[in-house]
C-alpha positions in Angstrom: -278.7 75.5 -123.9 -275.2 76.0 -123.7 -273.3 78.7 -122.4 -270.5 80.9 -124.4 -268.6 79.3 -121.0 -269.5 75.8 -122.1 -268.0 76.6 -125.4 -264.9 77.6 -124.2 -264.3 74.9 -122.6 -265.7 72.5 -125.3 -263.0 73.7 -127.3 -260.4 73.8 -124.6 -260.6 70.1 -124.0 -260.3 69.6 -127.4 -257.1 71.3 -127.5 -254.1 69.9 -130.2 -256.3 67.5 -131.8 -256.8 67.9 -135.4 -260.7 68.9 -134.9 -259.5 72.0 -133.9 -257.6 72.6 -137.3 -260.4 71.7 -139.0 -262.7 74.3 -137.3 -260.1 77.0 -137.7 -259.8 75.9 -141.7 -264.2 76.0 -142.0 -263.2 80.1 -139.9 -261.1 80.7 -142.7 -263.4 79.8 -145.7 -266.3 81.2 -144.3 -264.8 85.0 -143.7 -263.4 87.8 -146.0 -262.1 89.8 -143.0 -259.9 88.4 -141.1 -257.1 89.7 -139.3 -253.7 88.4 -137.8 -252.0 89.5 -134.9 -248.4 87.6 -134.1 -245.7 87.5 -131.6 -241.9 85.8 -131.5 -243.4 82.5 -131.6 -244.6 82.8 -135.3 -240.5 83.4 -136.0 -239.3 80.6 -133.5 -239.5 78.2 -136.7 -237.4 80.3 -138.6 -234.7 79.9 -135.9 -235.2 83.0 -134.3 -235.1 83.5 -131.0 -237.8 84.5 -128.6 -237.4 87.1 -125.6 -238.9 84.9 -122.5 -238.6 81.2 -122.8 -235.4 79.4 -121.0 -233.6 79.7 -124.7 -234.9 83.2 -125.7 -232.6 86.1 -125.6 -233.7 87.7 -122.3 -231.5 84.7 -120.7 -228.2 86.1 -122.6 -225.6 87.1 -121.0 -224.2 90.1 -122.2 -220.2 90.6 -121.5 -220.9 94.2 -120.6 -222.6 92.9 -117.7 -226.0 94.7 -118.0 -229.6 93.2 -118.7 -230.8 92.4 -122.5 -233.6 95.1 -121.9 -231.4 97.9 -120.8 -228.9 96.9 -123.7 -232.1 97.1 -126.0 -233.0 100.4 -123.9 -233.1 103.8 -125.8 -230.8 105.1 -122.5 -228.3 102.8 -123.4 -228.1 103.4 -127.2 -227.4 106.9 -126.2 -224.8 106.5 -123.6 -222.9 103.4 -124.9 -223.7 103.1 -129.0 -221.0 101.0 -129.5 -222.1 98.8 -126.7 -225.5 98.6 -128.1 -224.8 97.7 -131.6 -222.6 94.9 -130.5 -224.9 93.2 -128.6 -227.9 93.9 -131.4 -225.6 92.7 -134.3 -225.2 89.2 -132.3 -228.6 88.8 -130.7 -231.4 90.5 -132.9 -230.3 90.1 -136.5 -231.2 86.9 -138.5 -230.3 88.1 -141.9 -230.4 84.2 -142.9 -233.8 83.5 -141.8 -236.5 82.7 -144.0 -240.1 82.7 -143.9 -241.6 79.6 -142.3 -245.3 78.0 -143.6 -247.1 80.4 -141.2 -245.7 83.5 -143.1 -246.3 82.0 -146.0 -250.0 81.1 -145.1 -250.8 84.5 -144.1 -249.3 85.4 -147.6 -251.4 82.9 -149.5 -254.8 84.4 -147.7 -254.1 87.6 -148.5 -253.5 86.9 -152.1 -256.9 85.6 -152.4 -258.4 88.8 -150.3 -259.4 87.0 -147.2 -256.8 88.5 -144.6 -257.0 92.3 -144.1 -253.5 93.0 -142.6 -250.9 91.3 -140.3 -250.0 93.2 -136.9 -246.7 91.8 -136.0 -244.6 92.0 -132.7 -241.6 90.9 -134.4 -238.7 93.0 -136.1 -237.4 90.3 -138.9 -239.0 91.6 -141.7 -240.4 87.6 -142.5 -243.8 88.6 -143.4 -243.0 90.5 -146.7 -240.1 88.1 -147.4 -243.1 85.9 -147.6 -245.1 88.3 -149.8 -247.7 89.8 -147.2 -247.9 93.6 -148.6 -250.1 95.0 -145.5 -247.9 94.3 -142.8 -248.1 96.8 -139.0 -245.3 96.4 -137.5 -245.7 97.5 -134.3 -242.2 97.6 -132.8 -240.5 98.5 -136.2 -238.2 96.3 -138.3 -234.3 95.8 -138.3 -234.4 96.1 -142.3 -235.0 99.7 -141.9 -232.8 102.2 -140.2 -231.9 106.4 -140.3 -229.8 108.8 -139.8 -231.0 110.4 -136.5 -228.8 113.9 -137.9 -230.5 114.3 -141.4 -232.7 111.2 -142.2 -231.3 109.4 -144.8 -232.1 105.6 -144.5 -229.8 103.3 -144.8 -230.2 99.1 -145.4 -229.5 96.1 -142.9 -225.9 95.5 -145.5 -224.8 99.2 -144.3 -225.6 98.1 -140.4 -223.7 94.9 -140.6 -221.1 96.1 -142.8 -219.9 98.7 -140.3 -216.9 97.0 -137.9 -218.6 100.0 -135.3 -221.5 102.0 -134.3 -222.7 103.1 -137.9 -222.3 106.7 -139.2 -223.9 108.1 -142.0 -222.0 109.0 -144.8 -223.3 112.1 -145.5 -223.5 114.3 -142.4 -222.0 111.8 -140.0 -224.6 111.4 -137.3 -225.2 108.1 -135.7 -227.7 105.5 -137.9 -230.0 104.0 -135.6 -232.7 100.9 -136.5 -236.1 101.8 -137.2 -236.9 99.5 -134.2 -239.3 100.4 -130.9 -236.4 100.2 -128.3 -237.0 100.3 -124.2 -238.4 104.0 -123.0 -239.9 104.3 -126.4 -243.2 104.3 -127.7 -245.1 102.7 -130.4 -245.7 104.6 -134.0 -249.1 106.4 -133.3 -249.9 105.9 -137.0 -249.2 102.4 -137.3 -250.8 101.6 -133.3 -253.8 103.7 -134.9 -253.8 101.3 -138.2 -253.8 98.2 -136.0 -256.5 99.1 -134.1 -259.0 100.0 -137.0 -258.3 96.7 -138.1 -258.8 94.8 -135.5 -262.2 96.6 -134.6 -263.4 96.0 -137.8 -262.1 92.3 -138.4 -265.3 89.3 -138.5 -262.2 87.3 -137.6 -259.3 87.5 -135.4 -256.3 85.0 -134.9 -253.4 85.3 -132.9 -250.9 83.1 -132.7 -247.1 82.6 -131.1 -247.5 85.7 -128.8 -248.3 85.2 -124.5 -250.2 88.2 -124.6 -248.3 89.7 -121.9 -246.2 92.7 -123.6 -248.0 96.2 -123.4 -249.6 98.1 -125.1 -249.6 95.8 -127.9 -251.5 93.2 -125.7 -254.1 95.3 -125.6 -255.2 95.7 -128.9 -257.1 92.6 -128.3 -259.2 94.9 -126.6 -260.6 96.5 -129.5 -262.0 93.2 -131.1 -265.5 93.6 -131.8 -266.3 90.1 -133.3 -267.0 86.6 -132.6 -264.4 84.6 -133.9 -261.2 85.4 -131.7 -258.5 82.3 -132.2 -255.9 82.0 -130.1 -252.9 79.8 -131.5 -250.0 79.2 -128.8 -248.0 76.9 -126.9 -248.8 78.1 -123.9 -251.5 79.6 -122.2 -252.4 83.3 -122.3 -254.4 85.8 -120.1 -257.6 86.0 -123.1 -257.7 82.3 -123.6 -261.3 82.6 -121.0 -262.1 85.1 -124.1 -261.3 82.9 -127.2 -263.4 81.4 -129.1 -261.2 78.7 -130.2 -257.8 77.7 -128.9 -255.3 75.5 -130.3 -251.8 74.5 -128.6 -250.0 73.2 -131.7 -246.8 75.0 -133.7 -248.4 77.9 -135.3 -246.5 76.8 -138.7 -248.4 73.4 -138.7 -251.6 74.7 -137.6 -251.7 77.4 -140.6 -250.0 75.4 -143.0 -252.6 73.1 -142.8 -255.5 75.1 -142.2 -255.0 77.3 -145.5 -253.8 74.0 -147.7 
């Protein structure tokens, strides 16, 4: 009798062969629940960067001559706004991105009610470009932005429009993105949405994400089922955990896998 061990490993071996697609496409038609959690590598194929591989942005040097995390700090937004919004505007905006077959995959199985929500890492705003309506986004989104004086909210245009540090034009207080920055936390509501998905999903696939950024790492945690997929390059720190594991391009695997 084998072992949930065994299968583990029975699927690890198997790893990048086109088996493994077609088990993850029999996952798909067989569940009504499932749920999608992704990191930088489902935008990588839109040509935008990640944060930790040689190329990602975490290697840039910044002419200021300070880290990419304390530039994308909420310290250093305060002290040095100009600063910060030069070195955003170059390294985290992709306005001419566009949504690669993975986003539109997730978009195609939540048109036809299988996938509950998508809990994204990322900040580009690709999902709904694709048409996904129930996106978390756990660490915000540079499409939105606000006033931190009165409010208002003001669109990407206004951001990259502005030579300098945007002001609004009402009460003139510094506009800030709607984006999770260093020193800050997550959105209770939307952590709390996440994680009443993922407890009550029958399936769960992640996919272009190490698994090594918390708390939003841990949400895996909360997974109550028996289908956990794990799509990535590379290995992560729940593969022992998954019940299949496929290291291919997340925008092949899907692509295919919901055809």
């Amino acid at each position: 009798m084998s072992t949930v061990i065994d299968h583990i490993i029975y699927y690890q071996e198997r790893v990048g062969e086109s088996m493994s697609v077609e088990d993850l496409k029999s996952i798909l038609t067989n569940s009504s629940n499932i749920v999608f959690f992704g990191g930088a590598g489902v935008s990588t194929e839109s040509n935008i960067p990640d944060f930790r591989s040689e190329s990602g942005i975490y290697k840039t040097k910044s002419k200021y001559g300070y880290s990419p995390e304390y530039m994308l700090s909420h310290s250093y937004f305060m002290d040095h706004t100009e600063e910060f919004y030069d070195f955003y505007k170059s390294q985290m905006i992709y306005k001419d991105a566009e949504a690669n077959p993975a986003h539109l995959a997730l978009a195609k199985l939540e048109q036809e009610g299988k996938l509950k929500a998508v809990i994204t890492q990322n900040i580009d705003g690709l999902h709904q470009q694709a048409g996904s309506k129930n996106v978390l986004e756990l660490h915000g989104s540079v499409q939105r932005n606000y006033c931190m004086k009165c409010n208002k909210s003001f669109s990407l245009d206004y951001i990259l429009n502005t030579s300098s540090a945007p002001k609004c034009d009402t009460c003139n207080g510094f506009v800030k993105p709607d984006v999770v920055l260093y020193e800050e936390t997550l959105n209770d509501d939307i952590l709390n949405k996440a994680i009443r998905a993922i407890s009550k999903a029958d399936v769960l696939i992640v996919g272009g994400t190490s698994l090594a950024v918390y708390p939003a790492a841990g949400l895996i945690e909360y997974y109550k089922g028996s289908k956990l997929v794990l799509i990535n390059l590379s290995a992560t720190p729940y593969d022992n955990r998954a019940d299949l594991i496929i290291r291919e391009s997340i925008a092949k695997v899907l692509q295919e896998a919901v055809s």
